[in-house]
N, C-alpha and C positions, 0 to 999 in steps of 0.2 A: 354482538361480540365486541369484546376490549369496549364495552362502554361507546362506541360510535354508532352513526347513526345510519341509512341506510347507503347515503350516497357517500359519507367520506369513507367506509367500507369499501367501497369499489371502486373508488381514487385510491387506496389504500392497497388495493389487490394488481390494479394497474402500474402502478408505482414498482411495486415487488418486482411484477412482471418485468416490465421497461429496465432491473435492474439487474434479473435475469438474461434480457438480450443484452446491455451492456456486457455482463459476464461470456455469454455467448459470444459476441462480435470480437472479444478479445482472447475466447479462445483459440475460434478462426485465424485473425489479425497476427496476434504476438507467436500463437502457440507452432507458427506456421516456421517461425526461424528454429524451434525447437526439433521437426522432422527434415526442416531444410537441406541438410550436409548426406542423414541416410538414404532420401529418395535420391537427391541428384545423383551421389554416387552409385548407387544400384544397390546399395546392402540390406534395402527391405524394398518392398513393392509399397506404393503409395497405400490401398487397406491397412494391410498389417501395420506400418508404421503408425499411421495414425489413430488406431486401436490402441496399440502401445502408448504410446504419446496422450493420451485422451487417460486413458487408464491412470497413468503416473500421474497426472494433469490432478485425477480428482484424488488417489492417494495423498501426496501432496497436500494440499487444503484441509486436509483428513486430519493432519497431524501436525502442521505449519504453524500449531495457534493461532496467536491473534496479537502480536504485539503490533505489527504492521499495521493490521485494520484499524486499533485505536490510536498509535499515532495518525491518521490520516483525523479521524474524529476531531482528538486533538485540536487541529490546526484551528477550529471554527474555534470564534466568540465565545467563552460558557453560555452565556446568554440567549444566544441561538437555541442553544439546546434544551430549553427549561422555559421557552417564550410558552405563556397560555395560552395563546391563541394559535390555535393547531392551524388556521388557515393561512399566516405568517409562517409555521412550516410547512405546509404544503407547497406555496411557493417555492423555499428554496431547496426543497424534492425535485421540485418539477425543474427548474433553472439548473440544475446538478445534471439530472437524467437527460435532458434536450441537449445539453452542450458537448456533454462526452459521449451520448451516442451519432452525434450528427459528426462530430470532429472526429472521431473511430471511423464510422461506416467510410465518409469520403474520402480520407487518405486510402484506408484498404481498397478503395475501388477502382482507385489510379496504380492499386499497386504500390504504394512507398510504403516503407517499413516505419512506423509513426509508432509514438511510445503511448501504451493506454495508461499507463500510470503516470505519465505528463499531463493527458487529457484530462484525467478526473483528478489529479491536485491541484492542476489550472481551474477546473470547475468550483473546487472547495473554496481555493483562494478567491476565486473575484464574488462569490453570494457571502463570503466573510468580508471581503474591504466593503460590498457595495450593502452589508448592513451598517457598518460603521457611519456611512454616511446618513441614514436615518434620519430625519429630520427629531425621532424619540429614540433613537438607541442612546444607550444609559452610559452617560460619559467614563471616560475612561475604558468603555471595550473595544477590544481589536482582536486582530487573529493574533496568533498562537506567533511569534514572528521566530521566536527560538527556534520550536519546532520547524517550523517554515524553513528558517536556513538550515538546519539538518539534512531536513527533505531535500533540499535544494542542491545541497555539496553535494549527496549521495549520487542525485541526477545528474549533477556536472563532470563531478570525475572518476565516475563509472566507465563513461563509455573511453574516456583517457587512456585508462588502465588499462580497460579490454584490449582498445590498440595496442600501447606498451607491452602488455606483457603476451598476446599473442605472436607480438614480433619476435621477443623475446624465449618465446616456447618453440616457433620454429627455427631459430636459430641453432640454440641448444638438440631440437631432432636432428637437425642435418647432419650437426656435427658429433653426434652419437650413435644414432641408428642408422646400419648398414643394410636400407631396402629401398632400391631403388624405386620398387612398384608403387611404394607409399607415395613417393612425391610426384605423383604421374596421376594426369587426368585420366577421370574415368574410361572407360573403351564404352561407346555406346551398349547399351542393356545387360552387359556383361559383370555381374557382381566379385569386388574384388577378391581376391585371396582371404581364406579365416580368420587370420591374424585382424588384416586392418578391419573386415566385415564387422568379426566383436567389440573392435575399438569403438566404431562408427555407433556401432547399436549401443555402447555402454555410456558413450556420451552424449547421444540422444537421448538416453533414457534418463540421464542426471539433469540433463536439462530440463526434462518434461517436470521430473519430481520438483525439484526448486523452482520452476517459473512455480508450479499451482501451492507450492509454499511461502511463493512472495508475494505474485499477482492476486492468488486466491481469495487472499485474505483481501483484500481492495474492493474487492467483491462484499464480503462481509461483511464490511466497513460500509461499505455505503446501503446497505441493508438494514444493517443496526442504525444510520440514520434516518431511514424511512420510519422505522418500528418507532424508535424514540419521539420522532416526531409528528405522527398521529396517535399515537399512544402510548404517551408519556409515564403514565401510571404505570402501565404493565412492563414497561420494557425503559424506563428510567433510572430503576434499582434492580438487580440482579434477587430474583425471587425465591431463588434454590440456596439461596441463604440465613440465616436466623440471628439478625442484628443482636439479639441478647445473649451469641455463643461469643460474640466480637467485643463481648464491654469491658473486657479488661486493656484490653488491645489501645482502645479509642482513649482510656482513663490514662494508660502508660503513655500513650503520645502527652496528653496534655500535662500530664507530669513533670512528663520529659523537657517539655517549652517553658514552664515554670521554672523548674530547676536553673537550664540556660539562662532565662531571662534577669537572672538576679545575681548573677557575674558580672564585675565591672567591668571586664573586657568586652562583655554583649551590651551596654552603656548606650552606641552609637542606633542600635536596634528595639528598641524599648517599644517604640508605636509598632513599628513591624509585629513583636512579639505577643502586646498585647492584643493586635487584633485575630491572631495565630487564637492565643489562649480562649480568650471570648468566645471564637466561634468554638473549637473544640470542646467546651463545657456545654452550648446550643446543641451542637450534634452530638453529647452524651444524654442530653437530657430527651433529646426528641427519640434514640435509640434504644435507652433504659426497659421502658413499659410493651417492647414492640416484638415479640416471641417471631412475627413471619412478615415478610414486606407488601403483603399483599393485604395487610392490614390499617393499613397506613393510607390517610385519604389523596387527594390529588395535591393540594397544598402544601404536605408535609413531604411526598415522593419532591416536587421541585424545590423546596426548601432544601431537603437535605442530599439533593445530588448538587443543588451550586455550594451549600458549605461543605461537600466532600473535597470537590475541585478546588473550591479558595484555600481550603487549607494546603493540601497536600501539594498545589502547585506555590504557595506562598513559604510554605517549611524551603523548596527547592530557592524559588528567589531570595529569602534570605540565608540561607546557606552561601550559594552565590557571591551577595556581596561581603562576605568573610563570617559571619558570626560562628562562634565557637563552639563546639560542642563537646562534651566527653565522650568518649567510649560508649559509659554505660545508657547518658542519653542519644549517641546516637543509632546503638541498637535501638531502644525504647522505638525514637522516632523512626526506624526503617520499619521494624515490627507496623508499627499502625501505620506509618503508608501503605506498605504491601497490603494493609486489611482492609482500608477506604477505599484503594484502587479495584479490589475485588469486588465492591459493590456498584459499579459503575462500569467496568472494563470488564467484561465479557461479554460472549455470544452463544446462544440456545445451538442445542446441536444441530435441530432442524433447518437452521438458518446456512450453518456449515454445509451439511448434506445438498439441499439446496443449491449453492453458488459452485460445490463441487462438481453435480451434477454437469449444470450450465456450462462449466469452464469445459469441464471432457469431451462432453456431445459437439462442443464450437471446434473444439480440436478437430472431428473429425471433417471437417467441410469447410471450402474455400481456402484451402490452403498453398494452390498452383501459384498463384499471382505474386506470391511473397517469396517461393521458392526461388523461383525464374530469376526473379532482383536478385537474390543474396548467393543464387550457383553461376551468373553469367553475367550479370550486369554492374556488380562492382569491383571486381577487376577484370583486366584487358585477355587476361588468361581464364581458361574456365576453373574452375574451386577443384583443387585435389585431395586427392585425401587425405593427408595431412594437412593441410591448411583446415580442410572441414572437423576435424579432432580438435588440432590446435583453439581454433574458436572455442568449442562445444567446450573443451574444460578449461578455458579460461571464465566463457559465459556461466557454468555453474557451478564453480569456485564463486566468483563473485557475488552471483544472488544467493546462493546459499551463505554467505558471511552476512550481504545485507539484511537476509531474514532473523539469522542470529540476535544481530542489533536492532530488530527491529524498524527497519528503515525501509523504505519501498525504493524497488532499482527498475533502470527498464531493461526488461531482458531483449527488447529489440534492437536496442541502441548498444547496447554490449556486445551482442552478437556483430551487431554488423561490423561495428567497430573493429571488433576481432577479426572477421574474417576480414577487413581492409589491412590489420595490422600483417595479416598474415601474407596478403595478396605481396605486401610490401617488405617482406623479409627475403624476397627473392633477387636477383642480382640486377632489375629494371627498378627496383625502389618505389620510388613513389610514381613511376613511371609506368607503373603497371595497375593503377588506379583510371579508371574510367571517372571523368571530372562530373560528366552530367548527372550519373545516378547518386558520386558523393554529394554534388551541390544539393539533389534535388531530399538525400535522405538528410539534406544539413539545417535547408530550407524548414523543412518539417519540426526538425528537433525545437530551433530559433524559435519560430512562432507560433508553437503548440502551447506554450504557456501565455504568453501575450493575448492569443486570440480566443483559448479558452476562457480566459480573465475577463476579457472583455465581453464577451458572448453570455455565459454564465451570471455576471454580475447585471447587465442589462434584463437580461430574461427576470432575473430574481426582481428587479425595480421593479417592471414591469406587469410581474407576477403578481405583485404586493399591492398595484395600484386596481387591481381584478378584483383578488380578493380582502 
């Protein structure tokens, strides 16, 4: 099967697997702030809730696409992605998989709410610097650093927001909604009145759907680099498509760079353009004769997924540094991005279905430990139920815009952030913030990238010196 052999077949199947418990551990893990606010308050029973929650979990994933999953891709090297030596990516499979489930499992066991989408973009990040170092990686590759600070802002001033604007959100309740019971802690096992009960459930439920539309795809994403990277052939080019329905597409790009390139104002861009145009007649000519992708040998699958990438990320660079374009070239040129992207950027449904599954079934278990933290331990008051709303549709307002765009967020660090903004819109301020569990959910946030970095990128050295 896919042309392997017996044994990287079942490095290949373990791999999956390992990336299915990562999926898992984060449904558990993350999916736990998402039922958090219903159980504590009483407006579902632990089951039902996280049947619901699990449910929406894998809806979610279902329909979330996949922008998120290949920005995470992204970030790595091209080069990574297209190395012939499948045992150089096994390594940094395995250095990916060891780092984010080891760094997942242990926060969730202490109980702190630790972001998996920190864990596994720290993972990406340090087996992309720690290929750069190479004593043969092929100068001039790096990670993705653009994309990286995207990543990185989205991480940073997520969880900002969520405080600001949860404070913000209960402010505006107080000072509009005339009910008292809402801002009043739960009554031991007593389920509040219908009003807030449907609130509680409806923004439980928005939660559930947007984390498995933002996390899910993380999931995906690191699936699609396991497949790419033991088999490369099969799952380097997108097979459900027919390179010679795309030729007019790839012809109008390079047209299009033509055109530009012979403006005096594009003057300053001339090597830029030319090395744009060159390859773009390379990947017309390799695409021309080619009716299905599954026709195409191994040498020509990696040829033409690194000139999809140099092009289509080189049109973006130089765009960047000013070069000009018309109108009607820069339709031309969106047109054949969008077309090159599609051979490259996507994921097989079963791959979907798959990481859906895992995220839902994790939702349903282990999710006490995370509750307890985020209904009693980070403020000095217990969670009410407006404070528990408040969160919940700040947290999926937020991840659902960063799905929009594409961006991976952490719905733990939104969450909790929120429900801290919330703890603190009450008349004790920041005074009503328990310091140890903030320190210790802050502790977390800090050195989940640092130590995934370092952890990940070691392991991949290490990996590489194995095999």
């Amino acid at each position: 099967m896919f042309g392997l052999e017996t044994n990287l077949l079942l490095l290949m199947g373990l791999c999956l697997a390992a990336a299915c418990i990562f999926e898992f551990i984060n449904g558990f893990h993350d999916t736990a702030n998402a039922v958090a606010t219903v159980i504590y308050t009483h407006s579902l029973k632990p089951v039902p809730a996280v049947v619901l929650s699990g449910s929406l979990n894998f809806i979610g994933v279902m329909v979330g696409g996949i922008a998120v999953a290949m920005g995470i891709i992204n970030l790595l090297p091209t080069e990574m992605l297209v190395d012939s030596n499948i045992m150089h990516n096994v390594a940094m499979i395995l250095a990916l998989l060891f780092s984010a489930i080891i760094w997942n499992f242990g926060t969730w066991y202490l109980g702190i709410p630790s972001s998996s989408s920190h864990t596994l973009i720290g993972s990406i990040l340090g087996v992309g610097l720690a290929y750069t170092l190479l004593p043969d990686a092929i100068p001039g590759t790096e990670v993705n650093w653009k994309k990286a600070q995207e990543i990185g802002l989205s991480l940073l001033l997520s969880p900002l927001f969520g405080f600001g604007a949860a404070w913000l959100l209960m402010w505006v309740m107080r000072k509009t909604i005339k009910m008292p019971k809402l801002f009043e802690e739960p009554d031991s096992d007593t389920p509040p009145p219908w009003p807030i009960r449907a609130l509680l459930i409806f923004t439980c439920s928005s939660v559930s759907f947007f984390h498995g539309s933002n996390d899910g795809q993380k999931g995906v994403g690191l699936v699609m680099l396991i497949l790419i990277g033991f088999a490369p052939v099969y799952f380097g080019l997108n097979h459900e498509l027919s390179p010679a329905n795309y030729q007019s597409e790839v012809i109008g790009l390079t047209d299009a760079l033509e055109s530009a390139s012979s403006r005096p104002e594009n003057a300053a861009f001339q090597s830029e353009f030319a090395a744009l145009i060159k390859e773009g007649k390379v990947l017309n000519e390799m695409l021309m004769p080619v009716s299905k992708v599954s026709d195409l040998s191994r040498e020509q699958v990696f040829k033409i997924r690194k000139n999809l990438v140099f092009v289509y990320k080189g049109i973006a660079k130089v765009t960047e540094k000013g070069a000009v374009f018309t109108p009607e070239e820069a339709a031309a040129t969106a047109t054949g991005v969008k077309t090159l992207k599609s051979f490259i950027e996507y994921a097989p449904r079963w791959v979907i279905i798959m990481i859906s599954l895992s995220l839902g079934l994790g939702t349903m278990i282990g999710w006490k430990r995370i509750v307890v933290t985020l209904g009693e331990k980070i403020g000095k008051s217990h969670l009410t139920f407006a404070q528990g709303a408040a969160a919940e549709l700040v947290a999926a307002s937020t991840i659902g815009l960063s799905t929009y765009f594409g961006l991976p967020v952490s719905t733990t660090h939104v969450l909790s952030s929120g429900i801290a903004g919330s703890m603190v819109a009450n008349n004790k301020g920041l005074g009503n913030l328990q310091p140890a569990t903030i320190r210790n959910i802050g502790i977390a946030w800090l050195l989940t990238l640092p130590v995934t970095v370092l952890l990940s990128g070691g392991l991949f050295l290490f990996f590489r010196q194995i095999f």
